[in-house]
C-alpha positions in Angstrom: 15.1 -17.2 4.1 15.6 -20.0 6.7 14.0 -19.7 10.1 15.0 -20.8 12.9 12.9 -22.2 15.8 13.7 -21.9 19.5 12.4 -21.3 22.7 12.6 -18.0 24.7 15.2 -19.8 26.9 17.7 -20.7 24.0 16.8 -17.1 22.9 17.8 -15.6 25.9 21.2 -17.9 26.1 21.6 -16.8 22.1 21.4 -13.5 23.2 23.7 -13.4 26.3 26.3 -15.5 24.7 26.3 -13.2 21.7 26.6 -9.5 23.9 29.6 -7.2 24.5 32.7 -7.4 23.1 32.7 -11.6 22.7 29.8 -11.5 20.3 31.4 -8.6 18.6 34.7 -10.8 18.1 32.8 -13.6 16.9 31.1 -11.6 14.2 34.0 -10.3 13.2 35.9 -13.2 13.1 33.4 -15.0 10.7 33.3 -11.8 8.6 37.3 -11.2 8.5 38.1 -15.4 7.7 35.1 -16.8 5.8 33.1 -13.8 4.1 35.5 -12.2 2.7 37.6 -14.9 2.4 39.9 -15.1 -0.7 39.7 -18.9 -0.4 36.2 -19.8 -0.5 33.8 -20.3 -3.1 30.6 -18.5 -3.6 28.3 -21.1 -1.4 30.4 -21.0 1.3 30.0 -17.4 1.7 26.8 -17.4 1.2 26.7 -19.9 4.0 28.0 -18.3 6.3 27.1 -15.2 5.3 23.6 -17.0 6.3 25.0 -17.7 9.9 26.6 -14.0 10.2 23.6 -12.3 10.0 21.3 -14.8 12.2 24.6 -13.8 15.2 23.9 -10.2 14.0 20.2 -10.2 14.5 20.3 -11.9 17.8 23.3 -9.9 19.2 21.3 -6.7 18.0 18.2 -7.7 19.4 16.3 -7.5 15.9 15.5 -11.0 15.9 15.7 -11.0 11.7 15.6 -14.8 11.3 14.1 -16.9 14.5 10.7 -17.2 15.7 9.4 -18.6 19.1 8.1 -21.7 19.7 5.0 -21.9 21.7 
């Protein structure tokens, strides 16, 4: 699992930038074009399959992936 470190500003930005129905886009942009993808290999999937669900966590609120910095 990676984690990713930043502070409860760039949270907060992460979280805003990520909300409504241009973080929902975004998701499923990266999901439609590069996940399931017919045209990538396996690592680049998993890739950004990687990045999907750390916009996924962040747009849900769950946090999954990141943890504060102090």
């Amino acid at each position: 699992m990676i984690a990713i470190t930043m502070t409860e500003v760039e949270q907060s930005l992460c979280v805003q930038a990520l909300s409504g129905d241009q973080g929902e886009v975004l998701c499923d942009l990266i999901t439609d074009q590069i996940v399931l993808s017919d045209h990538l290999g396996a690592a680049e999937k998993a890739g950004a399959g990687i990045v999907l669900k750390f916009l996924r966590s962040m747009k849900d609120g769950k946090n999954l992936i990141t943890k504060p910095t102090k």
